[in-house]
C-alpha positions as CSV (number, residue, x, y, z in Angstrom):
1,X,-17.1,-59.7,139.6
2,X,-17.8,-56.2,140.7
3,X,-16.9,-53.4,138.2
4,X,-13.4,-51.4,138.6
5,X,-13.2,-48.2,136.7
6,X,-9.1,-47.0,137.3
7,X,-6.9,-48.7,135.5
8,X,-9.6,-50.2,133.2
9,X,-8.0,-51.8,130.0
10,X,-9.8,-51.3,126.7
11,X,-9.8,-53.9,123.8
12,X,-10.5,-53.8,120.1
13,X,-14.6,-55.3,119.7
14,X,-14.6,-57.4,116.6
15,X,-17.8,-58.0,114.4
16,X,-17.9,-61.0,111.8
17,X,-15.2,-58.9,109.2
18,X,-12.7,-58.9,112.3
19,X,-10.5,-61.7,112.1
20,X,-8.1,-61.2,115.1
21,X,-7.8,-58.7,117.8
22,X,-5.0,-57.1,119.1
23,X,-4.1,-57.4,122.6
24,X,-5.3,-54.4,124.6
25,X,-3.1,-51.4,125.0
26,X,-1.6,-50.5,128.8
27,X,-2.6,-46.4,128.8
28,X,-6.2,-48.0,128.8
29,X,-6.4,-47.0,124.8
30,X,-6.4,-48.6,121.9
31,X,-7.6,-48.0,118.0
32,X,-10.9,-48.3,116.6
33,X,-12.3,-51.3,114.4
34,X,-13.6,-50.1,111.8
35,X,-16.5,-52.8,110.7
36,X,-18.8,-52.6,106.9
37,X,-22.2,-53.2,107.2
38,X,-23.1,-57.0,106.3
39,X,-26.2,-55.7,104.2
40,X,-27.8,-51.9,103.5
41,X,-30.6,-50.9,101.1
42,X,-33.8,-48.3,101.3
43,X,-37.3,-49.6,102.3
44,X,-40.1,-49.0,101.0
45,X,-42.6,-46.6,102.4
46,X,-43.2,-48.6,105.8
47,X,-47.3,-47.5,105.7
48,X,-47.1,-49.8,102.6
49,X,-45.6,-52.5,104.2
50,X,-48.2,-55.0,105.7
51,X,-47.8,-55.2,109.0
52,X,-45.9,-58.5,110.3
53,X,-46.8,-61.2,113.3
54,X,-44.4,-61.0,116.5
55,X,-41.7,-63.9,116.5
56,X,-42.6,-66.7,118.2
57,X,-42.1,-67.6,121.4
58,X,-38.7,-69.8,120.0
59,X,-37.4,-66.5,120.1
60,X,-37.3,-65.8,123.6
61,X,-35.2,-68.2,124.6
62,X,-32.6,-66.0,122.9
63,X,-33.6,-62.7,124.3
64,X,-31.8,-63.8,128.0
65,X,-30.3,-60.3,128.9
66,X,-27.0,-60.2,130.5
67,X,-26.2,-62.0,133.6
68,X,-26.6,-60.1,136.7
69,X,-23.4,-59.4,138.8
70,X,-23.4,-60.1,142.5
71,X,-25.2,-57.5,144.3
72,X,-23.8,-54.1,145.5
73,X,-23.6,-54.1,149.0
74,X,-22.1,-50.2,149.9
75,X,-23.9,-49.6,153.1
76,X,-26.8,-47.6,153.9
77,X,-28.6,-45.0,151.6
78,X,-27.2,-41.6,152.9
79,X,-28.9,-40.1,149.7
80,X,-32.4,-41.4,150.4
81,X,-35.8,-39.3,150.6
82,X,-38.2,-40.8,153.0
83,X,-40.9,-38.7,152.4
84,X,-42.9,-36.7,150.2
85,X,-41.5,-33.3,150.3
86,X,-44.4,-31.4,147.8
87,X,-48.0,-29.7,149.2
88,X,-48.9,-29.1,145.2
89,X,-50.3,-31.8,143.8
90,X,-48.2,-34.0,141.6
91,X,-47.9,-32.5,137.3
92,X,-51.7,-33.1,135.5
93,X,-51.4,-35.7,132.8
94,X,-51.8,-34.1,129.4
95,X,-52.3,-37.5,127.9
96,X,-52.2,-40.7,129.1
97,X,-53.5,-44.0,126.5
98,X,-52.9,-47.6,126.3
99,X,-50.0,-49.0,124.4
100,X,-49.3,-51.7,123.1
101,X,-49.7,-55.1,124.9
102,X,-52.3,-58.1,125.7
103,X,-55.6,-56.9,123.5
104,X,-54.1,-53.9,122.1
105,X,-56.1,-53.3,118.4
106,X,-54.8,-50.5,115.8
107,X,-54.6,-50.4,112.3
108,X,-52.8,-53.6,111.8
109,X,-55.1,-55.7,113.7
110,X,-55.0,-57.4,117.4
111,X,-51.9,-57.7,119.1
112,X,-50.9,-61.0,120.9
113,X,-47.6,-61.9,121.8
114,X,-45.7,-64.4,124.0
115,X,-42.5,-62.8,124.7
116,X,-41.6,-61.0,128.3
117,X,-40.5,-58.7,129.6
118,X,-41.8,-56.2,127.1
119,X,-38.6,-54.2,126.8
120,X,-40.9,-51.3,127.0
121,X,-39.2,-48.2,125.0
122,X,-40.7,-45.0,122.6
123,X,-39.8,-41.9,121.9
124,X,-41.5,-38.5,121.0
125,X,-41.1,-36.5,117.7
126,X,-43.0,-33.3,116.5
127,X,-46.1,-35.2,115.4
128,X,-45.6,-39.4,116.7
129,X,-45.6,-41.1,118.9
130,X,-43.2,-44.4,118.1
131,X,-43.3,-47.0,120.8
132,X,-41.8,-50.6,120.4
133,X,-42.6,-53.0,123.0
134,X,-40.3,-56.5,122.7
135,X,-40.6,-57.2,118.9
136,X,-43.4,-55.0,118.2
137,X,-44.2,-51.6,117.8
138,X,-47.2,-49.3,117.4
139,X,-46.8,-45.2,115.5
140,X,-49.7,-43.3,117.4
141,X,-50.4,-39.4,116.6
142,X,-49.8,-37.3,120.0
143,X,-53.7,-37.8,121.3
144,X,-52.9,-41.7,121.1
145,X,-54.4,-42.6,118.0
146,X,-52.8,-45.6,116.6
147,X,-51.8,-44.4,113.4
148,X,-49.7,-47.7,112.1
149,X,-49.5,-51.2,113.9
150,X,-49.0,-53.4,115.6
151,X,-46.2,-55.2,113.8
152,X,-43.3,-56.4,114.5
153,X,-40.5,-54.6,114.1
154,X,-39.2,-56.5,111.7
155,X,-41.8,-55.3,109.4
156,X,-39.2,-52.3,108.9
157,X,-37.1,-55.1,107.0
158,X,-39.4,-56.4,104.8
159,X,-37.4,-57.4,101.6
160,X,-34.1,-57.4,103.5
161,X,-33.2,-60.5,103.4
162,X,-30.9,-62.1,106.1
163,X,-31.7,-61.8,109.8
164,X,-33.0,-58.6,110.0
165,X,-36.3,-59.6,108.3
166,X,-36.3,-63.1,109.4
167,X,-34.5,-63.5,112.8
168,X,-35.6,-59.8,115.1
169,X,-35.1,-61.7,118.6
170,X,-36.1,-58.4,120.7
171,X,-34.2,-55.7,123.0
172,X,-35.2,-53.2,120.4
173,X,-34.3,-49.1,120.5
174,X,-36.5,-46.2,119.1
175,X,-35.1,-42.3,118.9
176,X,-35.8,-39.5,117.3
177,X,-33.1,-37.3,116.2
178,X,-34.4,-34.1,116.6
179,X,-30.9,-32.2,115.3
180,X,-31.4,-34.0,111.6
181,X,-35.8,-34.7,112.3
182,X,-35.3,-38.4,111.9
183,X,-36.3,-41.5,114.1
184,X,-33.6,-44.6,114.5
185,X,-34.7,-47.9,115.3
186,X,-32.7,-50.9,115.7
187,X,-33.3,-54.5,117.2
188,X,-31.1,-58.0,117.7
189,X,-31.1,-60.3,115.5
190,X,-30.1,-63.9,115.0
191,X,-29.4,-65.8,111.8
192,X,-30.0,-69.6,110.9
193,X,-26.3,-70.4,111.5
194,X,-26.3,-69.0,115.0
195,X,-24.4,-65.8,114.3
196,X,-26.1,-62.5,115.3
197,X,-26.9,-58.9,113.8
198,X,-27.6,-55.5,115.3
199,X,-30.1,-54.2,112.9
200,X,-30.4,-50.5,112.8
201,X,-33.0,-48.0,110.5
202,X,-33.1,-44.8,109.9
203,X,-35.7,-43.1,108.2
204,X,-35.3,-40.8,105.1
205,X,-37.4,-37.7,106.4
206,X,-39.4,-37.0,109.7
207,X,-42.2,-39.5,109.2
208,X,-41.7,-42.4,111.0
209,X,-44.3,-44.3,108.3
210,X,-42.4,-43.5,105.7
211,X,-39.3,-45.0,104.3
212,X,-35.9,-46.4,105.8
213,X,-32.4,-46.4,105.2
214,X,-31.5,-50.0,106.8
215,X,-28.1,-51.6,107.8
216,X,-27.1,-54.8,109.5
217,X,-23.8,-55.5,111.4
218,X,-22.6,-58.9,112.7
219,X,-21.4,-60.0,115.8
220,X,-19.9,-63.9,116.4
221,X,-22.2,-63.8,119.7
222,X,-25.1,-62.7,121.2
223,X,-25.4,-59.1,121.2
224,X,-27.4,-58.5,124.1
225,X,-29.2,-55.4,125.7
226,X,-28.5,-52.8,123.2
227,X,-29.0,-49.1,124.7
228,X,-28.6,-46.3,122.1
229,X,-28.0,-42.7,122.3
230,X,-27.9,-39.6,119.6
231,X,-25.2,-37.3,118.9
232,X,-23.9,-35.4,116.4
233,X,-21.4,-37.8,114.5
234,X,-23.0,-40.9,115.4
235,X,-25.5,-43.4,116.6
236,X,-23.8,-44.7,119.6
237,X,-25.0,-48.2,120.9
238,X,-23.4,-50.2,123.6
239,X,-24.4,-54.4,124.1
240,X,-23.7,-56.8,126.5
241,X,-21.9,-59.8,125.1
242,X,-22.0,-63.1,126.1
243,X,-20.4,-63.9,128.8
244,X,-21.6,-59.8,130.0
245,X,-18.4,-58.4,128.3
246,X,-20.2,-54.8,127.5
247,X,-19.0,-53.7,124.2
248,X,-20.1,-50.0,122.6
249,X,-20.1,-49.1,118.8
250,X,-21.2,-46.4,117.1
251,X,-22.6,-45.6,113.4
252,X,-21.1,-42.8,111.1
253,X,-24.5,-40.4,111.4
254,X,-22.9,-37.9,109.3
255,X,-23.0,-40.0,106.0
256,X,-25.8,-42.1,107.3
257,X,-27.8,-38.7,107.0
258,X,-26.4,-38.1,103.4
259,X,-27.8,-41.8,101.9
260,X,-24.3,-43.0,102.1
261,X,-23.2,-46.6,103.9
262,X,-21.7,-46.2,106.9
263,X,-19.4,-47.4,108.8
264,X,-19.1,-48.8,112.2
265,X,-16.5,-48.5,115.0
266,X,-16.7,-50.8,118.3
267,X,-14.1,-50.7,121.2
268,X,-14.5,-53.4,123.9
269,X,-14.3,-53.1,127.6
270,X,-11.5,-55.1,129.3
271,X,-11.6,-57.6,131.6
272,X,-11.8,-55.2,134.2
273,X,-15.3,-54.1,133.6
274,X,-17.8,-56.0,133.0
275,X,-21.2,-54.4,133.8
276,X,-24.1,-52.4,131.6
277,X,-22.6,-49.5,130.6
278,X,-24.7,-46.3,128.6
279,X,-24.1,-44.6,126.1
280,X,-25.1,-40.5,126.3
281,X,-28.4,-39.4,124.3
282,X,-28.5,-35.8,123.3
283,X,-31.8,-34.1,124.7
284,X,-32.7,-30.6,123.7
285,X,-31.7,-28.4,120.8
286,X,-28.3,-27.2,121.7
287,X,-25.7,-30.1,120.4
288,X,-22.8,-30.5,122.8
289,X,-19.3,-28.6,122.1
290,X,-18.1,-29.0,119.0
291,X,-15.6,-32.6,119.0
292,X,-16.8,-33.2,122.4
293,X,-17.0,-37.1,122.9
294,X,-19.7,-39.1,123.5
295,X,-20.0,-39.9,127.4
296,X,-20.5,-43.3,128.5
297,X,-21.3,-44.5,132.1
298,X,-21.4,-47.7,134.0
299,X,-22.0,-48.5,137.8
300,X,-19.8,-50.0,140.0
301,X,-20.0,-50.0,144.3
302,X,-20.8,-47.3,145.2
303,X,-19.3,-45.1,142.7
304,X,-20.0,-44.6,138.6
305,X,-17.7,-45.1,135.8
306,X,-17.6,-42.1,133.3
307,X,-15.8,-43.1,129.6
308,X,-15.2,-40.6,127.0
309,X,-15.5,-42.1,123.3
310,X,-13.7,-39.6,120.4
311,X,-14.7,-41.2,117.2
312,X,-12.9,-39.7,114.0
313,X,-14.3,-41.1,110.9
314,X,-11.3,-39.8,108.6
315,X,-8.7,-41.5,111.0
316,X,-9.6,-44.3,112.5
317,X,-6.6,-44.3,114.7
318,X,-7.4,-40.9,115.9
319,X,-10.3,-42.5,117.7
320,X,-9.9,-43.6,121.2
321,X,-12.1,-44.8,124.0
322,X,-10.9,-43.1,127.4
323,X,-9.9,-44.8,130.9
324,X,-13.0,-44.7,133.3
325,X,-12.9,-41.3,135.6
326,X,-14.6,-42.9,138.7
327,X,-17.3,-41.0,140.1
328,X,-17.6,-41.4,144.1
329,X,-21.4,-41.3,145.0
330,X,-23.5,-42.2,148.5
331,X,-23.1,-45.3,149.4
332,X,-26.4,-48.1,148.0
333,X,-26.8,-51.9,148.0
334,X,-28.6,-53.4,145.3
335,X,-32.3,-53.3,145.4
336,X,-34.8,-56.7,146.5
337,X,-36.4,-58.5,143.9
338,X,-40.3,-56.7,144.1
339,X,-43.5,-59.2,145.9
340,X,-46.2,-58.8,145.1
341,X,-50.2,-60.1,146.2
342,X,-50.0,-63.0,144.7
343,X,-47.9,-64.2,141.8
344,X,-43.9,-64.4,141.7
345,X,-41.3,-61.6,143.2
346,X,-40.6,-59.4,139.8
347,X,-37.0,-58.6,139.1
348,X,-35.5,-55.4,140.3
349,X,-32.3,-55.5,137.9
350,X,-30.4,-53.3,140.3
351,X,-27.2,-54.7,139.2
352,X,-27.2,-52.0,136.1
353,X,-27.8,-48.2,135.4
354,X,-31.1,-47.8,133.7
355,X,-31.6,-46.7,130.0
356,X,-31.9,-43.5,129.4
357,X,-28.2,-41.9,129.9
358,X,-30.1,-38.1,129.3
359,X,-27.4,-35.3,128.1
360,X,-28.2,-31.5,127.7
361,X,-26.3,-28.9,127.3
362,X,-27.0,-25.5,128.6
363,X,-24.6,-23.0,127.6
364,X,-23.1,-22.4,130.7
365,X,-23.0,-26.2,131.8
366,X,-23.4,-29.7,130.2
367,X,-25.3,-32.3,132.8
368,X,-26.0,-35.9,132.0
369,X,-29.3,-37.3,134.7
370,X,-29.5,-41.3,135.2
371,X,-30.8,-43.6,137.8
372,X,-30.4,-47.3,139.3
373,X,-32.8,-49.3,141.7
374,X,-31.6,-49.8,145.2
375,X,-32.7,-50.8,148.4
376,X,-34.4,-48.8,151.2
377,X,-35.1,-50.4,154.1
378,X,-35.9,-54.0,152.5
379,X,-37.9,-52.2,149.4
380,X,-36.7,-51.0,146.0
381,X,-36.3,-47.3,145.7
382,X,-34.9,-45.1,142.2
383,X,-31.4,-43.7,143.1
384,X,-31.1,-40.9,140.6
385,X,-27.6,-38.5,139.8
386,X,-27.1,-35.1,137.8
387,X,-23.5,-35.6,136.8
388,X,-21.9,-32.0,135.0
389,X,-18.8,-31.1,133.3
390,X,-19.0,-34.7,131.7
391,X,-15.8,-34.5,130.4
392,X,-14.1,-34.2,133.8
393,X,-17.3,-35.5,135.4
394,X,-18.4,-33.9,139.1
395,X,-21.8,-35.3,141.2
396,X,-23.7,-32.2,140.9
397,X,-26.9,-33.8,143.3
398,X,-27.9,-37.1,143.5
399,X,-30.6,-38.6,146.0
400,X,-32.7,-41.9,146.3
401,X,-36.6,-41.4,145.9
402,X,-38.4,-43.4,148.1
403,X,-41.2,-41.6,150.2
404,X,-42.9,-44.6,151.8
405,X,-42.8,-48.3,151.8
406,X,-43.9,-49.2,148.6
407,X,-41.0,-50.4,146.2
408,X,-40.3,-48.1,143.1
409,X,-38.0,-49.3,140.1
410,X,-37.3,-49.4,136.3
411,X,-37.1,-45.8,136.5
412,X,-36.3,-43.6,133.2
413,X,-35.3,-40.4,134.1
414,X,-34.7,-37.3,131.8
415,X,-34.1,-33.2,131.9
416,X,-36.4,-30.2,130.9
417,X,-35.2,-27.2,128.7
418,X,-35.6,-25.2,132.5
419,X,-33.6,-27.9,134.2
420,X,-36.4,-29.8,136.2
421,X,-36.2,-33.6,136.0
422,X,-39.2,-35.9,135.4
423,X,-38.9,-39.5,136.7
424,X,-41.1,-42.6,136.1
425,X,-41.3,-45.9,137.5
426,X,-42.5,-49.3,138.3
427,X,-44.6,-48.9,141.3
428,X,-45.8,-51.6,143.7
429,X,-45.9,-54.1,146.9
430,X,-46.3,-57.1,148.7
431,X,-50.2,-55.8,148.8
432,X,-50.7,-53.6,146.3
433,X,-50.4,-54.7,142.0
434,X,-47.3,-53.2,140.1
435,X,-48.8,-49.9,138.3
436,X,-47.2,-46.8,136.9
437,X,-46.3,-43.7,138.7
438,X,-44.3,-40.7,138.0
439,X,-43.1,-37.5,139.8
440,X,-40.7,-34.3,139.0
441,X,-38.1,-31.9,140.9
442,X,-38.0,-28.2,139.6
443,X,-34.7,-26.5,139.4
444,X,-35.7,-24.9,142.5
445,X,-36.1,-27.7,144.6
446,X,-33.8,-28.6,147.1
447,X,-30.9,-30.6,145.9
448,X,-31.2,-34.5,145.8
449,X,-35.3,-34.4,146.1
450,X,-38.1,-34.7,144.2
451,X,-40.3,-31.9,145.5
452,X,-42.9,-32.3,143.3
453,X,-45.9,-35.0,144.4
454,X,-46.4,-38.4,143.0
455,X,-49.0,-39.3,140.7
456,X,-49.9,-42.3,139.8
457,X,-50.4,-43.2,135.4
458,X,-52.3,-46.6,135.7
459,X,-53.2,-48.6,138.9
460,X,-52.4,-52.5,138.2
461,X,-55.0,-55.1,138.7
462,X,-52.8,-58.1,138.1
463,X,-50.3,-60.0,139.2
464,X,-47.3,-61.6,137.3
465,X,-47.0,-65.5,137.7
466,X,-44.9,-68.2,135.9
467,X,-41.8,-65.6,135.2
468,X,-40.3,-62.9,137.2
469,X,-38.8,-60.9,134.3
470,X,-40.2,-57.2,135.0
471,X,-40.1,-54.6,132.2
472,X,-36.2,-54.9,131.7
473,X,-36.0,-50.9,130.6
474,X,-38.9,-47.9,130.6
475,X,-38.4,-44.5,128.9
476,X,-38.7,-41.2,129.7
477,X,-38.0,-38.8,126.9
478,X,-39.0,-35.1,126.1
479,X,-41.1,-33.2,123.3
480,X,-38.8,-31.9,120.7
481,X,-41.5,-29.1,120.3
482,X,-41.7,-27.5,123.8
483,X,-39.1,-29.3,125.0
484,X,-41.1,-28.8,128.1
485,X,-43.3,-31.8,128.2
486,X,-41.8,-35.6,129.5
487,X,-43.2,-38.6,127.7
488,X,-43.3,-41.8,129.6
489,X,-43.9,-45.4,128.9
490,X,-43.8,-48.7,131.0
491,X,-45.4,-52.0,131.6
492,X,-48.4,-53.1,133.8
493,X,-50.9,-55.9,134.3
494,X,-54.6,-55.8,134.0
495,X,-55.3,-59.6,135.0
496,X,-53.2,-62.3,136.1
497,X,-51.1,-64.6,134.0
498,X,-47.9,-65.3,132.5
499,X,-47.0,-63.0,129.7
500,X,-50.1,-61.1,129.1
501,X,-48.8,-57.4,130.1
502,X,-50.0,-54.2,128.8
503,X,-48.5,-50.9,128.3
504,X,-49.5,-47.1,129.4
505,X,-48.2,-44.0,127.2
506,X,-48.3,-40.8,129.3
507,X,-47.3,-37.4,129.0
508,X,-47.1,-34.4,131.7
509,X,-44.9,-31.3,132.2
510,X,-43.6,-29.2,135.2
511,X,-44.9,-26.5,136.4
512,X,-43.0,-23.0,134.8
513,X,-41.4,-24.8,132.0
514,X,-43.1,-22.9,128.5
């Protein structure tokens, strides 16, 4: 079924303390459910935590993702770029190290795992580097010294109890909340009895090795594919259910912040909608207007979906998840799966917008950037949008980058303090190995291009075989110091094999932007 976003009904989500839901409301609204944390308690110092093994490969079988729609067929790209447009070469890499992956070594030893995709996600604060890969994670300083890890990330959870500590099954989240100078991490969980929990930590101060405010909530099934955006009353998450009913909650940050236990509210999407849908994630120091909502999209043919989510913590009936304003956009089908040299066709998972949902506000305007994989001309190329006024959204500039035949997906896309967009992506063809590339668009450019030039991270030099599972999610986030500089993570392969990928950590910035 192919999402509808006009006359979308909303119902109430339900964690394990719900015990009945009432039937969804005909103006497309309906009040929140309010949920208690399952379990919450303060860590210890996490750089005095031994670091823990990966889950086993039993796991995976529970990390499935949501199940892709039918593909978009809207007709051909009128949005697409077919060529490079720059004569500068592309942004110099200020750093560029190896995460973690196949071989990795840091502080906490060797990694090996046998999960995949690698769910590759981090984020930037004013001294770390915090990348979680799958069930792991790595803390490097900003040259790409490993400063803690690897470990799993239920290692966060030691002394926990429950599922959090025992059962961390993957799709895993890292921010930094630059407004309050605290990082957020959360991961799925399953329990012995088959129930599951989202697990989310917060850490006391801006040291990511330091100690952790830790919560679990519980869901009666699998809450899968969590994406997770800041803003300035909560932690806002949205999951895929099984079954790919996409259901978003959010965490009281307010009295999170303070050491108090906070609550939860969830809203569920109706039957009407049933694709990935984001959840907006503040960028920059400017919060948005004060009470604005947080913005949620989701992709449908050839349009997007934008929700607006008012969460009042006093009244829980004052909170209400919006009807979907539909977005119209160029028309796009869904991208190919990717070939490659040798080894299986790697999944293009163009049925869904790609994490990050990037928000900044400017003063005079509020834009949120995002991208999807589509297909050019039988390859995969990143269709990328600047929505603005998010509130009563409008399509600012959108365009589809793809300046030659190669295929380029699992994009993350973000926004610079100036207004220039960074972009990073999977990068690869029938005969030449998946790598890393990344390019940028100043303000300047000409709308719906990239007129920067491409650069290229990390050639691959192997091929994925035995599983066609690619990545699943990248990031692209920016320096809270600067706010200047883009930070970019991803998979790639060094040799052939199943399950033995690596990770690249770069960094870069546009020109002008200081």
């Amino acid at each position: 079924m192919r999402p509808a976003f006009f006359g979308l009904l909303v119902m109430i989500g339900c964690g394990l303390s719900c015990r009945s839901e009432p039937p969804a409301s005909d103006d497309g609204e309906s009040d929140a459910l309010e949920i208690d944390a399952v379990q919450s308690d303060v860590s210890p110092p996490l750089r005095d935590l031994p670091p823990r093994h990966a889950a086993s490969e039993e796991a995976e079988e529970r990390d499935r993702d949501i199940v892709q729609k039918p593909p978009f067929r809207g007709g051909e790209d009128t949005a697409v770029q077919q060529r490079e447009l720059a004569v500068a070469p592309p942004p110099p890499l200020v750093q560029n190290f190896e995460g973690i992956g196949q071989g990795f070594v840091g502080p906490g030893g060797t990694f090996t795992d046998t999960l995949a995709p690698p769910d590759t996600n981090g984020d930037v604060g004013p001294n770390h580097y915090f990348q979680i890969a799958n069930n792991s994670l790595v803390i490097f300083d900003k040259t790409g010294k490993p400063l803690y890890g690897p470990a799993a990330v239920t290692t966060i959870f030691t002394g926990f109890g429950g599922a959090c500590e025992t059962g961390g099954v993957g799709d895993p989240i890292v921010l930094y909340d630059q407004l309050a100078d605290r990082w957020v991490v959360t991961e799925i969980a399953e329990d012995t009895s088959g129930k599951f929990a989202e697990c989310i930590a917060l850490s006391l101060t801006g040291d990511p090795t330091g100690q952790y405010h830790r919560y679990s909530f519980s869901f009666t099934s699998l809450n899968d594919y969590p994406k997770m955006g800041v803003w300035p009353d909560g932690y806002y998450y949205t999951v895929n259910l099984d079954g790919g009913a996409p259901e978003v909650c959010a965490l009281d940050r307010v009295t999170a912040l303070a050491g108090g236990t906070p609550k939860q509210q969830c809203f569920k999407f109706g039957s009407k909608f049933s694709g990935t849908v984001l959840p907006a994630d503040l960028d920059g120091k400017t919060p948005p207007p004060a009470g604005a909502p947080n913005y949620l999209v989701g992709l449908g043919t050839n349009q997007l979906g934008v929700f607006n989510l008012h969460l009042d913590w006093k009244t829980k009936s004052k909170s209400k998840l919006s009807a979907g304003q539909k977005v119209n956009v160029a028309s796009f089908s869904s991208a190919q799966d990717v070939p490659q040299p040798r080894g299986d066709t790697l999944e293009a998972l163009s049925d869904r917008l790609m994490y990050r949902l990037a928000y900044r506000n400017f003063g005079d305007h509020e834009s949120l950037v995002v991208n999807h994989s589509v297909d050019v001309s039988g390859h995969a190329g990143v269709r990328w949008y600047e929505l603005r006024s998010p509130a009563r959204p409008t399509l600012f500039q959108q365009g589809t980058y793809a300046p030659d035949a190669q295929s380029r997906w699992m994009g993350s896309v973000a926004m610079d303090k100036r207004g220039n967009i960074a972009v990073g992506f999977s990068i690869g063809s029938a005969t030449t190995l998946a790598g890393i590339g990344y390019t940028g668009r100043l303000a300047t450019d000409p709308p719906g291009t990239f007129g920067q030039g491409e650069g290229l991270i990390v050639a691959g030099s192997g091929a994925e075989s035995g599983i066609s599972r690619w990545g699943d999610y990248s990031s692209m986030a920016v320096d809270p110091v600067d706010d200047c500089t883009f930070w970019y993570t991803t998979e790639y392969l060094k040799t052939d094999g199943r399950k033995v990928w690596q990770t690249r950590v770069a960094a870069f910035a546009l020109p002008g932007c200081k």
